[in-house]
One Martini backbone bead per residue (centre of mass of N, CA, C, O) as a GRO file, in nm:
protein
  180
    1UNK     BB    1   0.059   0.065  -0.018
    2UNK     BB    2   0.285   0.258  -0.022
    3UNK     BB    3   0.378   0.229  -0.326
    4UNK     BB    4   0.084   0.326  -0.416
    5UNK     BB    5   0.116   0.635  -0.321
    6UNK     BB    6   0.363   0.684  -0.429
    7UNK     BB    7   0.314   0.655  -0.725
    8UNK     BB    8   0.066   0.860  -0.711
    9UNK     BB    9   0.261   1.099  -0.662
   10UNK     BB   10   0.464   1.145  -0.885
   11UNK     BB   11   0.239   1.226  -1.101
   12UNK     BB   12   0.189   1.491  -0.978
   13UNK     BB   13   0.461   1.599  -0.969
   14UNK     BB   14   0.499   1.582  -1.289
   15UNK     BB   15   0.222   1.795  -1.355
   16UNK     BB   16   0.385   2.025  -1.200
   17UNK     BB   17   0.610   2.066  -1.386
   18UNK     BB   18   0.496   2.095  -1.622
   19UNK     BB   19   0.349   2.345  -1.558
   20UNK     BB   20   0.574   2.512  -1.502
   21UNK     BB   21   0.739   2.457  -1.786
   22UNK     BB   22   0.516   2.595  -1.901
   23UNK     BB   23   0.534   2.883  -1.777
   24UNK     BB   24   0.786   2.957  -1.836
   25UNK     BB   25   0.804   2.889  -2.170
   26UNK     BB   26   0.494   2.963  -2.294
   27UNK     BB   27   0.474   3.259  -2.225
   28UNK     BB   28   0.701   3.363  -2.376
   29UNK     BB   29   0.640   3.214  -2.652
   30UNK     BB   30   0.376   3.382  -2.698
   31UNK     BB   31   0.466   3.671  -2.673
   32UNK     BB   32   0.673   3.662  -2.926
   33UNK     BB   33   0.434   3.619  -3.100
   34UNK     BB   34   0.290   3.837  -3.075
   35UNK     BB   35   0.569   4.045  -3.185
   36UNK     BB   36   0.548   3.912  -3.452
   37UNK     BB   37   0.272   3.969  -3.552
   38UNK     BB   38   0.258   4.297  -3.498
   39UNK     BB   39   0.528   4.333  -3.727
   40UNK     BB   40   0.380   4.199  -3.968
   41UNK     BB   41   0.133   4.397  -3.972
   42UNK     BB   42   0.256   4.661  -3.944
   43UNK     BB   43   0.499   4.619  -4.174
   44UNK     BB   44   0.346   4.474  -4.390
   45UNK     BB   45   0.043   4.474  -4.459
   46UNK     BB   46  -0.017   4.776  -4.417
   47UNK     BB   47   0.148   4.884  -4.634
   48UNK     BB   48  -0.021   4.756  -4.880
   49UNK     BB   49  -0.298   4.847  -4.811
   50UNK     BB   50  -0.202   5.156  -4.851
   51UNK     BB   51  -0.146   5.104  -5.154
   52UNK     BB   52  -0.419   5.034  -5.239
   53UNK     BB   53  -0.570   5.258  -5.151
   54UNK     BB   54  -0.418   5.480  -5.337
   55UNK     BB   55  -0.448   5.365  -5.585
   56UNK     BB   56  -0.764   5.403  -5.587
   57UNK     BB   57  -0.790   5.692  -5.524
   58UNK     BB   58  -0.609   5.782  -5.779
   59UNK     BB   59  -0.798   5.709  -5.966
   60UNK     BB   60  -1.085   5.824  -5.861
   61UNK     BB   61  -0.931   6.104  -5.893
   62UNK     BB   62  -0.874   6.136  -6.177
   63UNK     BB   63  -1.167   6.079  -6.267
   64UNK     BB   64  -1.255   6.342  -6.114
   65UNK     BB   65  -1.111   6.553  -6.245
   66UNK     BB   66  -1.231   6.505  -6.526
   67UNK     BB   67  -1.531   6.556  -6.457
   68UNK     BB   68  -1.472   6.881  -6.310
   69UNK     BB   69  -1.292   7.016  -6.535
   70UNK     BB   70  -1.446   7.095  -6.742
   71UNK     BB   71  -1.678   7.293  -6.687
   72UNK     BB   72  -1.504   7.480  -6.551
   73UNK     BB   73  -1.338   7.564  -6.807
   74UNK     BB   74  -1.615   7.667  -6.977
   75UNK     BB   75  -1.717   7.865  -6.753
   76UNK     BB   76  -1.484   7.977  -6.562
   77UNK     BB   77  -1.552   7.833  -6.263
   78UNK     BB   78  -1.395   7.795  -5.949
   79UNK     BB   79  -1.578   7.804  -5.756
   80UNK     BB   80  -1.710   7.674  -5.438
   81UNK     BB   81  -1.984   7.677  -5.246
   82UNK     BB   82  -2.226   7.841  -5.420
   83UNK     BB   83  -2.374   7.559  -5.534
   84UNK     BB   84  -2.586   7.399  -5.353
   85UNK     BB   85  -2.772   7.069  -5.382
   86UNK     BB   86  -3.005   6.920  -5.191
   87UNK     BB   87  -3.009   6.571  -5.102
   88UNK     BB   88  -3.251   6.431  -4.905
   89UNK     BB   89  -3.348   6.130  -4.761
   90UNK     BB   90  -3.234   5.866  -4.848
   91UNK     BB   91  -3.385   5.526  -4.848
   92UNK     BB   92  -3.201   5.243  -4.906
   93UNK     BB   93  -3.185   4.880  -5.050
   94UNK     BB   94  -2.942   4.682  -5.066
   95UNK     BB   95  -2.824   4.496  -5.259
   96UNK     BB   96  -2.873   4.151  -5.163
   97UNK     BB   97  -3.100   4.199  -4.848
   98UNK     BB   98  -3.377   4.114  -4.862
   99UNK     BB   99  -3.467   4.425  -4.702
  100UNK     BB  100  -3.295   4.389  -4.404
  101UNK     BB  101  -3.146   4.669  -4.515
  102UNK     BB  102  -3.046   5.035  -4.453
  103UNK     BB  103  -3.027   5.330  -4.625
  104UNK     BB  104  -2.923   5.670  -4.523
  105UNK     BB  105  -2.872   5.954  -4.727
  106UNK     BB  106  -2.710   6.294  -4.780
  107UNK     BB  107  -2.653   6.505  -5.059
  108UNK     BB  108  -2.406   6.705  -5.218
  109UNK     BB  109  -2.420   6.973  -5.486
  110UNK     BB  110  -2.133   7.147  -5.660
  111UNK     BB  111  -2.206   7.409  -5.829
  112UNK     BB  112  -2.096   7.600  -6.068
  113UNK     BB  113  -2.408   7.735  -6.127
  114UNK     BB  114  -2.715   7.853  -6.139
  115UNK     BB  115  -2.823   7.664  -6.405
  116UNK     BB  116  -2.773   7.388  -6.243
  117UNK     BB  117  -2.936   7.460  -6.007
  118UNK     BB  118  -3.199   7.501  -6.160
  119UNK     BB  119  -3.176   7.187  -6.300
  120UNK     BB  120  -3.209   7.064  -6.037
  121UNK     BB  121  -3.469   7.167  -5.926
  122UNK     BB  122  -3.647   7.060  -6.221
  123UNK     BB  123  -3.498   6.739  -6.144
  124UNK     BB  124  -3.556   6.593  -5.884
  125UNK     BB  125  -3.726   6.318  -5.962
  126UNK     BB  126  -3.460   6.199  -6.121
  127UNK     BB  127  -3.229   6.214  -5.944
  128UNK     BB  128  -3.348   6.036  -5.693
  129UNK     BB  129  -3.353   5.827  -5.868
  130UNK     BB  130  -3.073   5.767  -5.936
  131UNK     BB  131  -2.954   5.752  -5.658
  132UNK     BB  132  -3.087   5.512  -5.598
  133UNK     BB  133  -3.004   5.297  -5.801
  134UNK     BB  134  -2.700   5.364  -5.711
  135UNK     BB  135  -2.740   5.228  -5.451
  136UNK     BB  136  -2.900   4.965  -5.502
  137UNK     BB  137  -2.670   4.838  -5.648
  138UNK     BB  138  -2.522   4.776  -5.397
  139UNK     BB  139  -2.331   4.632  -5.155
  140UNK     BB  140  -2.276   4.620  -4.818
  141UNK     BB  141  -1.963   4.603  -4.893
  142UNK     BB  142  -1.964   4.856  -5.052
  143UNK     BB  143  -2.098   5.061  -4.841
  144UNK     BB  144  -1.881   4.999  -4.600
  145UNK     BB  145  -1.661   5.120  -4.800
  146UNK     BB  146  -1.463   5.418  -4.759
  147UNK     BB  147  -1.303   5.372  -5.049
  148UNK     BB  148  -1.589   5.375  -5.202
  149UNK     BB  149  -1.689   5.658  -5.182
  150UNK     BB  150  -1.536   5.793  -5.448
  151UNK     BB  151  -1.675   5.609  -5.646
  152UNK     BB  152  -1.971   5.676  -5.579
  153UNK     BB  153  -1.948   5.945  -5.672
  154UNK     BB  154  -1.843   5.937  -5.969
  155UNK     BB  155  -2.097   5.777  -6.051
  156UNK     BB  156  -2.311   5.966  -5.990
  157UNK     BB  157  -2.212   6.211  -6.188
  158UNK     BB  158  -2.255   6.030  -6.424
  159UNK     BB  159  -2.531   6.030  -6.386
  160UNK     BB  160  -2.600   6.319  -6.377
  161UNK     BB  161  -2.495   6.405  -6.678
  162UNK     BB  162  -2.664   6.249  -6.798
  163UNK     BB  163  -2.919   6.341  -6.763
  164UNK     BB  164  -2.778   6.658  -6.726
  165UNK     BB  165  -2.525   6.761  -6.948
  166UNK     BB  166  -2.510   7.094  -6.869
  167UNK     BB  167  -2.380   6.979  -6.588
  168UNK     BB  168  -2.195   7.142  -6.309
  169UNK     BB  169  -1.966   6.936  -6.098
  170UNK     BB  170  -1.733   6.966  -5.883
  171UNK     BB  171  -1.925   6.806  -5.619
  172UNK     BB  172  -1.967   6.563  -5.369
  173UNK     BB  173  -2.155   6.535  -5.086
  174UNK     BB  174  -2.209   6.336  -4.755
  175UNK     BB  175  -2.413   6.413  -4.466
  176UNK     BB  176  -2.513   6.121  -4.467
  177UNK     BB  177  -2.440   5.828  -4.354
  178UNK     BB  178  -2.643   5.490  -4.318
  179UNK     BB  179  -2.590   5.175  -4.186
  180UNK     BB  180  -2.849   4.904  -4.101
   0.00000   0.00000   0.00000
């Protein structure tokens, strides 16, 4: 019986060296990846991440840039925020959401001159539609992405040409952007 007592203390004995040889080895080791995963991230992934998301911006930009230097030059108006046309509270379902999900949105229209300004006026639930379609054409996916709104914003404008072609417009500004 003394034995098998002894016998039974020795594995215990064995079970808390483990144990503590885990506490040794394990939690600094544990630390050191932490260390290395975080200098992976700080150091190689963000730096990609940021190279790809300025690719993007700097397209965007471009792109808007086209589009709004043209009426400028035309016009000979280079003043920006002289001719705001606000469409207020846009509430759309975004594409494949099967109604479960709701955006909410108002935005402004940064107009070269009086005349755009007043063919906004005059063509508001055309507008308002176009606004509609190209929000609900989007998924979720693509309205949580804040790299993606200027070019929402460059679609928008695009369509906004289409429908009134001799619309001046500097710039788009969303005053709301809510996805729930």
């Amino acid at each position: 019986m003394a034995k098998e007592k002894k016998e039974k203390k020795e594995p215990s004995e064995g079970k808390s060296k483990i144990n503590l040889k885990m506490l040794l080895i394990g939690i600094p080791l544990f630390m050191l990846q932490l260390v290395v995963v975080y200098f992976i991230t700080a150091n190689i992934l963000l730096n990609k991440w940021k190279e790809s998301a300025a690719q993007i911006n700097g397209n965007v930009n471009v792109e808007q840039t086209a589009d709004t230097e043209e009426p400028d030059e035309s016009s000979g108006s280079g003043e920006t925020g002289k001719y705001v046309y606000v469409v207020e509270d846009i509430i759309v379902n975004p594409a494949n959401t099967q109604g479960k999900r709701l955006m909410l949105t108002s935005l402004g229209f940064d107009l070269g001159d009086e005349v755009s300004n007043s063919s906004m006026e005059e063509k508001e639930i055309p507008v308002r539609d176009m606004i509609i379609n190209t929000l609900a054409s989007k998924t979720i996916e693509q309205l949580s992405n804040v790299q993606y709104r200027d070019t929402l914003k460059a679609e928008i404008t695009g369509n906004l040409k289409k429908l009134i072609p001799k619309i001046k417009v500097n710039k788009v500004y969303f005053s709301k952007y809510i996805i729930q």
